[in-house]
Biopython code that builds the backbone (N, CA, C, O; Angstrom):
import numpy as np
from Bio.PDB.StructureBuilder import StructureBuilder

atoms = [
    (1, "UNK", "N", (0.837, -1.184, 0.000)),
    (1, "UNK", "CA", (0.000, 0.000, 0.000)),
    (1, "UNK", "C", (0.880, 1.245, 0.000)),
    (1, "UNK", "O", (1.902, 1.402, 0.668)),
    (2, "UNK", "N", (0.260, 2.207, -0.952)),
    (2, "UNK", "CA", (1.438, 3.301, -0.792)),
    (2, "UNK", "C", (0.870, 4.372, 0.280)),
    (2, "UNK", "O", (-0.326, 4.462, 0.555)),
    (3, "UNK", "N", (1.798, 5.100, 0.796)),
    (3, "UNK", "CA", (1.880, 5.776, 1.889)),
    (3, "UNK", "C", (0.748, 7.148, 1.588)),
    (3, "UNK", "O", (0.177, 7.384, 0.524)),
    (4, "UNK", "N", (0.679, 7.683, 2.471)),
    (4, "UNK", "CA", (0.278, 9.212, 2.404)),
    (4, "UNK", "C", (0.291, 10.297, 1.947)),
    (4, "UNK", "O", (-0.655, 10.996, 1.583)),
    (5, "UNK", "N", (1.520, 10.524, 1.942)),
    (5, "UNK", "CA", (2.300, 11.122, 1.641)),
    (5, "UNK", "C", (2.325, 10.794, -0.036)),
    (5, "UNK", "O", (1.974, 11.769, -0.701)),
    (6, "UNK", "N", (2.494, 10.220, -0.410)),
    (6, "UNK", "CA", (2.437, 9.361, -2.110)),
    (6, "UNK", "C", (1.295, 10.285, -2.200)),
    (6, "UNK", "O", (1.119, 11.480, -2.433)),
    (7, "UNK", "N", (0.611, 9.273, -1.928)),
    (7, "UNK", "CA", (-1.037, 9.686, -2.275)),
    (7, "UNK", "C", (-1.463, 11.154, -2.536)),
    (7, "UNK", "O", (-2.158, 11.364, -3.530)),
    (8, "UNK", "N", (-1.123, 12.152, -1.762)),
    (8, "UNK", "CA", (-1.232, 13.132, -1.198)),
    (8, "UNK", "C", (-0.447, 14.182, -2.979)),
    (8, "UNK", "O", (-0.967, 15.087, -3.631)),
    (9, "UNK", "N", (0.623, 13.617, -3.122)),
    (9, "UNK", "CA", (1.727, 14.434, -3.868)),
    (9, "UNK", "C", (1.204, 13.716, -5.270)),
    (9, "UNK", "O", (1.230, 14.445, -6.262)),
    (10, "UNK", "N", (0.757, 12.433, -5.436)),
    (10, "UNK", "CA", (-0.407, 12.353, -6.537)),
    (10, "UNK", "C", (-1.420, 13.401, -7.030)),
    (10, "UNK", "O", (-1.586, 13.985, -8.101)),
    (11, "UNK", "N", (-1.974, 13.412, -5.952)),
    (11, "UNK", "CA", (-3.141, 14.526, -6.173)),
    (11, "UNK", "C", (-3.041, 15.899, -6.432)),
    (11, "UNK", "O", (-3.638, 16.534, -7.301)),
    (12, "UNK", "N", (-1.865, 16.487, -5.225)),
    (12, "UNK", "CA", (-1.285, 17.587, -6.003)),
    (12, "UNK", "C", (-0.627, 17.959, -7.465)),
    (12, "UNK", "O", (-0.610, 19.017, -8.094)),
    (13, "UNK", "N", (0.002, 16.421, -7.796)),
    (13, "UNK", "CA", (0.665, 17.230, -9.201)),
    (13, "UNK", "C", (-0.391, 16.999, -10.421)),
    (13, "UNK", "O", (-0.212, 17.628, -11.463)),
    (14, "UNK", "N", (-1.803, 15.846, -10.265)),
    (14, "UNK", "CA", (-2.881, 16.054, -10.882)),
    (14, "UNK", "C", (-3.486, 17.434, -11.017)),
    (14, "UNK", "O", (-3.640, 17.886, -12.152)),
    (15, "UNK", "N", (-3.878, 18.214, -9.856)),
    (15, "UNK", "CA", (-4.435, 19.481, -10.099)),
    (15, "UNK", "C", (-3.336, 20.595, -10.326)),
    (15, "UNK", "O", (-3.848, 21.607, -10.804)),
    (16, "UNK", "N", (-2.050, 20.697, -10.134)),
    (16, "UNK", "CA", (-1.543, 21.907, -10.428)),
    (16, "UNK", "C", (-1.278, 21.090, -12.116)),
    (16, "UNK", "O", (-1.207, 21.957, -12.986)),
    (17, "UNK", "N", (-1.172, 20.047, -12.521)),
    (17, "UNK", "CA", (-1.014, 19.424, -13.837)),
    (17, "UNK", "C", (-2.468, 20.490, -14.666)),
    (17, "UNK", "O", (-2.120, 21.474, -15.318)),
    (18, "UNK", "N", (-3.497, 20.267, -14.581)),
    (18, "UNK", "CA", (-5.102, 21.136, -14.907)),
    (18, "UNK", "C", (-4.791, 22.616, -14.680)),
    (18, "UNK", "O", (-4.802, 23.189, -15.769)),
    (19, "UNK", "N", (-4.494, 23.521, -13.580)),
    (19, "UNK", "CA", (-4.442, 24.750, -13.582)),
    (19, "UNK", "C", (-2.923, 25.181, -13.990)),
    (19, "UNK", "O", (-2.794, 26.397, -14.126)),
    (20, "UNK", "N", (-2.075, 24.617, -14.149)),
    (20, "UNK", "CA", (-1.041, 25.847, -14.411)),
    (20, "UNK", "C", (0.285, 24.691, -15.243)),
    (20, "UNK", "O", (1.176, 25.269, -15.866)),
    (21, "UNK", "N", (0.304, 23.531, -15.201)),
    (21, "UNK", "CA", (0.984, 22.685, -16.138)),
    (21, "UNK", "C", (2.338, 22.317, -14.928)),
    (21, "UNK", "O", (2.762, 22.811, -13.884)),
    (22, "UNK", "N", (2.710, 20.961, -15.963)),
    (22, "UNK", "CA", (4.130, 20.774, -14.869)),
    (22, "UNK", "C", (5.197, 20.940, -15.438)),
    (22, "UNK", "O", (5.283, 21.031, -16.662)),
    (23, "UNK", "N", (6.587, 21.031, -14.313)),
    (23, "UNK", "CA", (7.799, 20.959, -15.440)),
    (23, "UNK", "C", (8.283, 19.411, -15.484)),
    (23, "UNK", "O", (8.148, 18.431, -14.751)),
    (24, "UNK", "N", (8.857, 19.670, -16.607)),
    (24, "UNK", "CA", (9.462, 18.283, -16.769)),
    (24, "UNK", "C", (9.395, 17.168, -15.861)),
    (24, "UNK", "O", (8.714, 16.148, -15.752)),
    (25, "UNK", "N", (10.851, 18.021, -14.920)),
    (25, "UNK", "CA", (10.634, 16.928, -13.854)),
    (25, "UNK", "C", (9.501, 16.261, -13.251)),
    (25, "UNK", "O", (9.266, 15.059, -13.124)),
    (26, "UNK", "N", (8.799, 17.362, -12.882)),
    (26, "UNK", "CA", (7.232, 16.687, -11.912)),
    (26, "UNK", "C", (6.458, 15.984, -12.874)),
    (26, "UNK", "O", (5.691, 15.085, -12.530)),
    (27, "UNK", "N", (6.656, 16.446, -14.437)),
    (27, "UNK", "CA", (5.855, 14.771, -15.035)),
    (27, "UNK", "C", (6.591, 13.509, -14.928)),
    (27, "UNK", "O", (5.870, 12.534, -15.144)),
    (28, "UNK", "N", (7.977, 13.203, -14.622)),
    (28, "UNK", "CA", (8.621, 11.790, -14.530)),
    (28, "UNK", "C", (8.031, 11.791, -13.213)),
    (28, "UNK", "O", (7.181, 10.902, -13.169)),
    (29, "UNK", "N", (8.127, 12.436, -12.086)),
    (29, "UNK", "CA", (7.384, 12.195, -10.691)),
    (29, "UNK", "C", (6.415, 11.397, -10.868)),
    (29, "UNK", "O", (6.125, 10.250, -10.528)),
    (30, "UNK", "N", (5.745, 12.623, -11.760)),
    (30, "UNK", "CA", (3.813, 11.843, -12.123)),
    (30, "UNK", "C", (3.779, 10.483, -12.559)),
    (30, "UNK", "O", (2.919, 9.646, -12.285)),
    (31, "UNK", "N", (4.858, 10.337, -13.304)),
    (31, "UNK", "CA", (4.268, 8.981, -13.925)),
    (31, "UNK", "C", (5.030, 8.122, -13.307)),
    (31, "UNK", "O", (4.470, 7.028, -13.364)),
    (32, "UNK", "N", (6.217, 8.043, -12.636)),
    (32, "UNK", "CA", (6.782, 7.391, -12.020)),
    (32, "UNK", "C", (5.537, 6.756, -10.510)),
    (32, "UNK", "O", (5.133, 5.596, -10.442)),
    (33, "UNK", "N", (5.262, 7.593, -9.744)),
    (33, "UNK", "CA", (3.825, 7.449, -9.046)),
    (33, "UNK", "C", (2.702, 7.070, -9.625)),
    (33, "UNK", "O", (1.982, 6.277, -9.018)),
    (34, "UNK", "N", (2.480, 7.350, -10.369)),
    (34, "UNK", "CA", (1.736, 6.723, -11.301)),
    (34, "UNK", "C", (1.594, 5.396, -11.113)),
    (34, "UNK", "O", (0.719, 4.823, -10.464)),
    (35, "UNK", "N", (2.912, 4.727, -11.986)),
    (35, "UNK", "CA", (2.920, 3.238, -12.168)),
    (35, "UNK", "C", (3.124, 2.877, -10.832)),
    (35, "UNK", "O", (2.523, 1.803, -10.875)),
    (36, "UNK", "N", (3.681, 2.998, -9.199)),
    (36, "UNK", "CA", (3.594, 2.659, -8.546)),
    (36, "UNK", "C", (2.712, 2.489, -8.101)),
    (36, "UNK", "O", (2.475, 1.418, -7.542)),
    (37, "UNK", "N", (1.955, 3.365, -8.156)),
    (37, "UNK", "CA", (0.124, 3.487, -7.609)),
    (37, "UNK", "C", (-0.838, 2.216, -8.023)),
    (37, "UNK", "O", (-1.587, 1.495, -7.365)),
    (38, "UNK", "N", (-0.352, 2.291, -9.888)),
    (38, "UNK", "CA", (-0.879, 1.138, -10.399)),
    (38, "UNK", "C", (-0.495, -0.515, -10.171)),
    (38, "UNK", "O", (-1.344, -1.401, -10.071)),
    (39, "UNK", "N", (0.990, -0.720, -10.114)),
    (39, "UNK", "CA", (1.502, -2.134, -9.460)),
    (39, "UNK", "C", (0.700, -2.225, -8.220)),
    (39, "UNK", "O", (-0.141, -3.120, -8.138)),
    (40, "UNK", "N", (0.848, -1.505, -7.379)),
    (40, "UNK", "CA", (0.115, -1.809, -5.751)),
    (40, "UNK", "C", (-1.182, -1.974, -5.860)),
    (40, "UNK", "O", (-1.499, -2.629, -4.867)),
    (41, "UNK", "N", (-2.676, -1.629, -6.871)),
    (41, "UNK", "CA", (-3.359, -1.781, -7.173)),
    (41, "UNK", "C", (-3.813, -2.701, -7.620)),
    (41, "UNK", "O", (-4.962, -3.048, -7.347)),
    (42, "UNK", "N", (-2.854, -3.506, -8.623)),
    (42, "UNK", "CA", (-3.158, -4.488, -9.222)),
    (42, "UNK", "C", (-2.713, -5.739, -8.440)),
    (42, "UNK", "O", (-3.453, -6.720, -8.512)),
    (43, "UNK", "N", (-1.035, -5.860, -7.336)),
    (43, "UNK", "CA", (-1.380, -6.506, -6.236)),
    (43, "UNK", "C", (-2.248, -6.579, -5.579)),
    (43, "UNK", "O", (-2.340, -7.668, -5.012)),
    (44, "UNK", "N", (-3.304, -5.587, -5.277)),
    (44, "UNK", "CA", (-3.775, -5.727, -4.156)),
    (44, "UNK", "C", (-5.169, -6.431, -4.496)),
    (44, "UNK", "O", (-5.862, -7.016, -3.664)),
    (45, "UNK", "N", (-5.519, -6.256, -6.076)),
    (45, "UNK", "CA", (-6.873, -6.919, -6.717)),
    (45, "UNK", "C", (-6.568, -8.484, -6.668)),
    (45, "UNK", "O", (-7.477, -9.295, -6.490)),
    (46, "UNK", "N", (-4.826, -8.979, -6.889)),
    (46, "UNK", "CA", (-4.730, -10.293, -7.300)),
    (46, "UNK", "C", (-4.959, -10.878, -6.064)),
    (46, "UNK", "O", (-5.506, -11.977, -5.970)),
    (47, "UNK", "N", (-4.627, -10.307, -5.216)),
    (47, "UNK", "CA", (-4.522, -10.823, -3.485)),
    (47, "UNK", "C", (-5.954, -11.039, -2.896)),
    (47, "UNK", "O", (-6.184, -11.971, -2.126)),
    (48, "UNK", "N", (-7.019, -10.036, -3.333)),
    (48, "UNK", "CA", (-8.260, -10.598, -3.112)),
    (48, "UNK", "C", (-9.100, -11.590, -4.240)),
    (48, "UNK", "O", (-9.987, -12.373, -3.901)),
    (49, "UNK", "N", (-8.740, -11.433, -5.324)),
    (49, "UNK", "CA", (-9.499, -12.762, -6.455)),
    (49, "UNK", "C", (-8.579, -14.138, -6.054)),
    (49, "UNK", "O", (-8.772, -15.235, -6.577)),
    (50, "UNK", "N", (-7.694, -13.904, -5.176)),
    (50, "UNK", "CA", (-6.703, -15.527, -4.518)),
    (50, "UNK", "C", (-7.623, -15.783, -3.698)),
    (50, "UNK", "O", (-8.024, -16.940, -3.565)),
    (51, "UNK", "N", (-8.136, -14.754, -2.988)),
    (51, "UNK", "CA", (-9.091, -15.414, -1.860)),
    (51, "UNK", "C", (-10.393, -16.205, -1.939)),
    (51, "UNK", "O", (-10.955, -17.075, -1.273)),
    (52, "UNK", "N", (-10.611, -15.537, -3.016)),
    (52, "UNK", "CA", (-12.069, -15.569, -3.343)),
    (52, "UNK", "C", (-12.495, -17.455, -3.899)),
    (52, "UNK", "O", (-11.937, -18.112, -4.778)),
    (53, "UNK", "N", (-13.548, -17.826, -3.066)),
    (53, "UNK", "CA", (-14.249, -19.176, -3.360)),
    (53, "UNK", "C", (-15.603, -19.166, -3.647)),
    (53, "UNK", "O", (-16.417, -18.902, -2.762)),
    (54, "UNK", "N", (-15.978, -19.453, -4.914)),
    (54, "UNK", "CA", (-16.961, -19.655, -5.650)),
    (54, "UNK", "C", (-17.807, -21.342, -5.325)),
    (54, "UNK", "O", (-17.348, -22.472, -5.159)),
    (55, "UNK", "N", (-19.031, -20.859, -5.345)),
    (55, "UNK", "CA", (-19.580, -22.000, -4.184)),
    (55, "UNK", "C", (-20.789, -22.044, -5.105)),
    (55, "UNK", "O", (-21.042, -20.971, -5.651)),
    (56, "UNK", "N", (-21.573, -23.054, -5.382)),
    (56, "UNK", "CA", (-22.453, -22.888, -6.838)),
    (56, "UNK", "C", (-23.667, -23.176, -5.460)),
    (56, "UNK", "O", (-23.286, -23.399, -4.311)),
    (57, "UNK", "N", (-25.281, -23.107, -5.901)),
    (57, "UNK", "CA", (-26.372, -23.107, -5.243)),
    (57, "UNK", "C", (-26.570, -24.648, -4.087)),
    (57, "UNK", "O", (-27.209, -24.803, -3.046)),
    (58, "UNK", "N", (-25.907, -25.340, -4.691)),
    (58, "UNK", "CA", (-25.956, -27.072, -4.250)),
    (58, "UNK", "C", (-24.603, -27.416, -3.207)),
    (58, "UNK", "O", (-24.344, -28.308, -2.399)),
    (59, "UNK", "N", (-23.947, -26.250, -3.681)),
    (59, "UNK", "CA", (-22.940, -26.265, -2.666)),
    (59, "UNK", "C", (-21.486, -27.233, -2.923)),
    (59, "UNK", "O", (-20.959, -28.104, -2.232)),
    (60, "UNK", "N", (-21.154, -26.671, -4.162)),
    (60, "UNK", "CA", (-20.368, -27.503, -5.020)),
    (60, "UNK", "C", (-19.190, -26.159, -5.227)),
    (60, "UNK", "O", (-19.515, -24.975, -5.320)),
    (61, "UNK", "N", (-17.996, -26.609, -5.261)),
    (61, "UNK", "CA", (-17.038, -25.325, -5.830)),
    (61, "UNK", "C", (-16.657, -25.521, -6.846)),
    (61, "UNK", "O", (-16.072, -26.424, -7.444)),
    (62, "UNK", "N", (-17.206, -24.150, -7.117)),
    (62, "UNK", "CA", (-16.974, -23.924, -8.747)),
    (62, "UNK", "C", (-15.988, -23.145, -9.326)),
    (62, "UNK", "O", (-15.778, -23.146, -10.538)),
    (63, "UNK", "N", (-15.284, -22.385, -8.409)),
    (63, "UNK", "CA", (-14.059, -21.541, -8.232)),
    (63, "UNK", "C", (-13.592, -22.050, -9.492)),
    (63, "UNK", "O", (-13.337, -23.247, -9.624)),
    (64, "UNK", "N", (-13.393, -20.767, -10.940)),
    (64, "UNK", "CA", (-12.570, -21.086, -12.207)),
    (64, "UNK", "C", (-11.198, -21.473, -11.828)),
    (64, "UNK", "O", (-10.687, -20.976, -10.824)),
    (65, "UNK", "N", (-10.496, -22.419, -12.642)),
    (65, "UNK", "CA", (-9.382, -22.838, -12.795)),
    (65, "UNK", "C", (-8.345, -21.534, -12.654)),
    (65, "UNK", "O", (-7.328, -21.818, -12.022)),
    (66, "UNK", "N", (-8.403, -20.486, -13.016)),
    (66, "UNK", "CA", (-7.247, -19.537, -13.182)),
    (66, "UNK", "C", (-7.047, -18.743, -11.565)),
    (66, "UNK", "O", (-6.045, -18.365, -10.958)),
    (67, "UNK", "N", (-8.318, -18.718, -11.288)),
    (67, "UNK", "CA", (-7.874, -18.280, -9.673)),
    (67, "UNK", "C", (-7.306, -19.341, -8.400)),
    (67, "UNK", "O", (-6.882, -19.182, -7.256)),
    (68, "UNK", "N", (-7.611, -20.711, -9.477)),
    (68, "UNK", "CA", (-7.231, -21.702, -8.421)),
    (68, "UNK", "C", (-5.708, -21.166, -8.475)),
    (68, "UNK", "O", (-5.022, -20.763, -7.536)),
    (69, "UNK", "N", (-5.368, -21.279, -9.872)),
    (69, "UNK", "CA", (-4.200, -21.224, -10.246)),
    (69, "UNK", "C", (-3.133, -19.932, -9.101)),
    (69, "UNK", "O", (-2.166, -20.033, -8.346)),
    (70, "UNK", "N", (-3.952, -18.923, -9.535)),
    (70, "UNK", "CA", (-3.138, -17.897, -8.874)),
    (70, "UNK", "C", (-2.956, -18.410, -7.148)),
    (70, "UNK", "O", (-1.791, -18.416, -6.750)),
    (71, "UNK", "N", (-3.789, -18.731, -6.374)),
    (71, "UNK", "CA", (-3.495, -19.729, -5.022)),
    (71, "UNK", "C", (-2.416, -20.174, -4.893)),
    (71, "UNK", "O", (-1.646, -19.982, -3.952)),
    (72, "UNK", "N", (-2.202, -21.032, -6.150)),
    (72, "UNK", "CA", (-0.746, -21.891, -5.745)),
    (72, "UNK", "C", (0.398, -21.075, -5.771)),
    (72, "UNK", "O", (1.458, -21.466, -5.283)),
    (73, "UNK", "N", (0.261, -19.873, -6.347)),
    (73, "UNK", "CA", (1.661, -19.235, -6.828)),
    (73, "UNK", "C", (2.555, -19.009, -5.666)),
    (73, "UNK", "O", (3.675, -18.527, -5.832)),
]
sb = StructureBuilder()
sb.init_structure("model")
sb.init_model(0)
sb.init_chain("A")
sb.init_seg("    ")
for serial, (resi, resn, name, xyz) in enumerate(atoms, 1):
    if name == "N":
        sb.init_residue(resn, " ", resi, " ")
    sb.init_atom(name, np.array(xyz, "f"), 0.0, 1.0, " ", f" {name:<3s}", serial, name[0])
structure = sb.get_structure()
């Protein structure tokens, strides 16, 4: 999970990005945060579809093969 502080300096260089533009540097910032924002995101989706057990009406698991998959990893 990214910190506060991250988060925080995201948002700022989004809106001064809309009212007044960035320099250079603060767009490698941006996108550098950016993709961090996005890896931790997409950990954090794989980490809950690992959890997740699919249970059909009769009470049978039906959990697709690819999330079994991700389990074992």
């Amino acid at each position: 999970m990214m910190s506060k502080e991250k988060l925080n300096r995201i948002n700022y260089l989004s809106k001064k990005s809309k009212a007044e533009g960035l320099t250079v540097e603060e767009k490698e910032e941006q996108k550098k945060l950016r993709t961090e924002y996005l890896q931790n995101m997409r950990q954090s989706f794989k980490n809950q579809i690992s959890t997740l057990t699919v249970i059909d009406p009769e009470g049978n698991d039906v959990t697709p093969d690819k999330v079994k998959k991700l389990r074992k990893k």
